[in-house]
C-alpha positions as a printed Julia matrix, in Angstrom:
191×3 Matrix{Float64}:
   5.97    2.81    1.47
   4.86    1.14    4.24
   2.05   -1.78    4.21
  -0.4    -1.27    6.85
  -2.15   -4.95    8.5
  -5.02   -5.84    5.93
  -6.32   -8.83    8.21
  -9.89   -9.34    7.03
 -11.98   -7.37    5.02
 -10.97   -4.84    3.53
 -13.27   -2.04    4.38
 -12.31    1.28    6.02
 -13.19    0.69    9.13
 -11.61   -2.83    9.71
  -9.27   -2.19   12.53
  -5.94   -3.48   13.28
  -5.15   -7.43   14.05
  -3.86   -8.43   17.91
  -0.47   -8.81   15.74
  -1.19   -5.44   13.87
  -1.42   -3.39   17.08
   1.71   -4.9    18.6
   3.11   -4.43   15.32
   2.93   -0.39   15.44
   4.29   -0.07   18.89
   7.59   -1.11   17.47
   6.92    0.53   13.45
   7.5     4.28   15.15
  10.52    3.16   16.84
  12.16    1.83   13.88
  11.43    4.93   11.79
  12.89    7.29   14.98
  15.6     9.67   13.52
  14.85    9.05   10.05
  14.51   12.04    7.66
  10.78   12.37    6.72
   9.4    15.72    4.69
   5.9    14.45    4.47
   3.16   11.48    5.3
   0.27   10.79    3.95
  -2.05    7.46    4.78
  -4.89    5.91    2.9
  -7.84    6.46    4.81
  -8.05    2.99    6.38
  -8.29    2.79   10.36
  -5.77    0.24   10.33
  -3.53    2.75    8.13
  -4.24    5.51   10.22
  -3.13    3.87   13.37
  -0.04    2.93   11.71
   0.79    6.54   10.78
  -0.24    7.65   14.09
   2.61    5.82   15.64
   5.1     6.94   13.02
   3.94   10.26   13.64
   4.41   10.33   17.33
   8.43   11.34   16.68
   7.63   13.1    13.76
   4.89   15.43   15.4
   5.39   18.61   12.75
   5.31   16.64    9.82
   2.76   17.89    7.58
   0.29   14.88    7.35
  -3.21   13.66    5.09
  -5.1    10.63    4.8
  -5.84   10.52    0.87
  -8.44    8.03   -0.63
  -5.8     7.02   -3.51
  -3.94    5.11   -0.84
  -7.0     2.99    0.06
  -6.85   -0.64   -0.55
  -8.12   -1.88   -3.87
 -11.89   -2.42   -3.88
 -13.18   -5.83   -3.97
 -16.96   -4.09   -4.51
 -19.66   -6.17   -3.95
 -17.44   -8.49   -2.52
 -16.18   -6.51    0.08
 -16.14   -8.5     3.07
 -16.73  -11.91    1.36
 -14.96  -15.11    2.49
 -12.36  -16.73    0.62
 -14.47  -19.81    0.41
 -17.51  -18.21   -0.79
 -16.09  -16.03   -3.64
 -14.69  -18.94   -4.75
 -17.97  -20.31   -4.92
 -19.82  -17.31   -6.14
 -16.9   -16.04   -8.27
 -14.98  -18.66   -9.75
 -14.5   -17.66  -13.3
 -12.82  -14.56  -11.45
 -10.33  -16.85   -9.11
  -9.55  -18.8   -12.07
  -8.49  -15.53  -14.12
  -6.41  -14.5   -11.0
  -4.59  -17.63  -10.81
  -3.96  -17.49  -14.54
  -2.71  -13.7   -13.83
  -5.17  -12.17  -15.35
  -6.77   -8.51  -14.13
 -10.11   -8.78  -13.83
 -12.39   -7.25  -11.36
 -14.89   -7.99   -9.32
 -18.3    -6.92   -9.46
 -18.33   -2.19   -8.59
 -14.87   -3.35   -7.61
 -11.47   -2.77   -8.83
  -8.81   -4.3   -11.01
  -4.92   -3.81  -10.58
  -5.15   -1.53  -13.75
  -7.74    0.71  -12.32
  -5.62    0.54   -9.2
  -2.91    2.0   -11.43
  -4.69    4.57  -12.78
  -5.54    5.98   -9.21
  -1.78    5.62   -7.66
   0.38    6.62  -10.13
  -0.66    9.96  -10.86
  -0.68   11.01   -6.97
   3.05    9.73   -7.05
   4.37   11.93   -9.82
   2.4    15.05   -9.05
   4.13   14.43   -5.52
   7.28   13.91   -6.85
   7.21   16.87   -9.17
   5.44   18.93   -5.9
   7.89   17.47   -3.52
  11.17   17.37   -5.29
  13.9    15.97   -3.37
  11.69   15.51   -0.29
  11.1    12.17    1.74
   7.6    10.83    1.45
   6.27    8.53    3.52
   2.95    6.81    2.51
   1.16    4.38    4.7
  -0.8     2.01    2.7
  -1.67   -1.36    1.75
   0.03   -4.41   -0.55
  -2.35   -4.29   -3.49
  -2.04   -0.55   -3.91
   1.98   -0.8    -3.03
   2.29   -3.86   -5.52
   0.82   -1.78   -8.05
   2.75    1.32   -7.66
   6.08   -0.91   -7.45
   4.93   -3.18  -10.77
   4.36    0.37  -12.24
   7.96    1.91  -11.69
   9.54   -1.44  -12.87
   7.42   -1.87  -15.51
   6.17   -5.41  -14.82
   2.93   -5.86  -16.38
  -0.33   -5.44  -14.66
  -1.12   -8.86  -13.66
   2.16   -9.97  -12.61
   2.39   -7.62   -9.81
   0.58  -10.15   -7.09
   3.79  -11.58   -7.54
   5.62   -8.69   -5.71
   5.79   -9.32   -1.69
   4.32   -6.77    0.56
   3.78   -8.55    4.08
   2.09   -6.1     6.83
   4.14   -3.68    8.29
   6.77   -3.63    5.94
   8.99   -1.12    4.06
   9.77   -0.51    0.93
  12.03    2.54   -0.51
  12.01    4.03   -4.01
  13.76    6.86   -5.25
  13.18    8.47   -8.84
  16.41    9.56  -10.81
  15.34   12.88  -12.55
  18.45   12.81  -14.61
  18.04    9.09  -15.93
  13.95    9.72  -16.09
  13.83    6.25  -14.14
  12.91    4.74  -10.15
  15.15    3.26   -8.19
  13.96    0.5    -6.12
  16.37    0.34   -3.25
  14.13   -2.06   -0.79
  11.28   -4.01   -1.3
   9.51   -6.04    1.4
  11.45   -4.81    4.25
  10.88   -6.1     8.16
  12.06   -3.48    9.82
  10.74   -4.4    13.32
  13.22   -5.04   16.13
  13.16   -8.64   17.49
């Protein structure tokens, strides 16, 4: 996995930070002579742009943008300020901080989140046995589908790190019925 910048709202169109787009000159370098099968990116510009420069040494690698990448929905929120959900919202905040799942208003929790992610990832690992995946995403939707393989309940998983533009590498054991998590959180930027 690989976190895509999520600077601002969170809609689709929201493109990359000044640090975002200095971020992916460097992201496709890093991932030059790795061993990719497949990539597939939510359907975010700022995820897009991120697998675009991944995909520039990588050019026939089959490829989709897929909606059950995209970001968790904050709904009628979308967009909002920190300050003013608060204000508007704070029985919400207060069940976040108390790790609780709920959701906002049309939006999304972590469970329904869940329910969107994990199914792509098995029917891709039972479609792309022993392939490497690469899916360009964001940190709610990777935090989810990490919390999921581990096990860690639902509204623990804000706990797990995903900064932008950072790696993290799974690998499912078919014999042992279990996934490996072998990085989590990874900078893999030069200097």
């Amino acid at each position: 996995f690989i976190t895509a910048d999520a600077t601002g709202p969170k809609h689709l169109n929201v493109p990359l930070s000044r640090l975002g787009e200095e971020q992916i000159l460097k992201i496709g370098e890093a991932f030059k002579g790795m061993t990719l099968d497949f990539i597939f990116s939510s359907q975010a510009v700022r995820a897009i742009k991120t697998a675009e420069a991944i995909r520039r040494y990588y050019p026939n690698i089959p490829y989709a943008e897929i909606p059950e990448l995209n970001e968790r929905s904050k709904g009628e929120t979308e967009g909002m300020k920190k300050d003013e959900f608060k204000k508007t919202y704070p029985h919400i905040e207060t069940a976040w901080e108390r790790e609780e799942d709920p959701r906002p208003p049309d939006g999304e929790s972590f469970a329904d989140v869940e329910k969107r992610i994990t199914p792509l990832i098995y029917k891709h690992l039972e479609k792309y046995n022993g392939k490497t995946i690469l899916y360009v995403g964001h940190g709610n939707v990777f935090r989810v589908a990490l919390g999921a393989m581990l096990g860690v309940p639902t509204a623990m998983r804000n706990r797990i790190a995903q900064d932008h533009c950072a790696v993290s590498i799974v690998e499912y054991d078919h014999q042992k019925k279990r996934w490996h998590i072998l990085l989590v959180n990874q900078n893999v930027l030069p200097d």
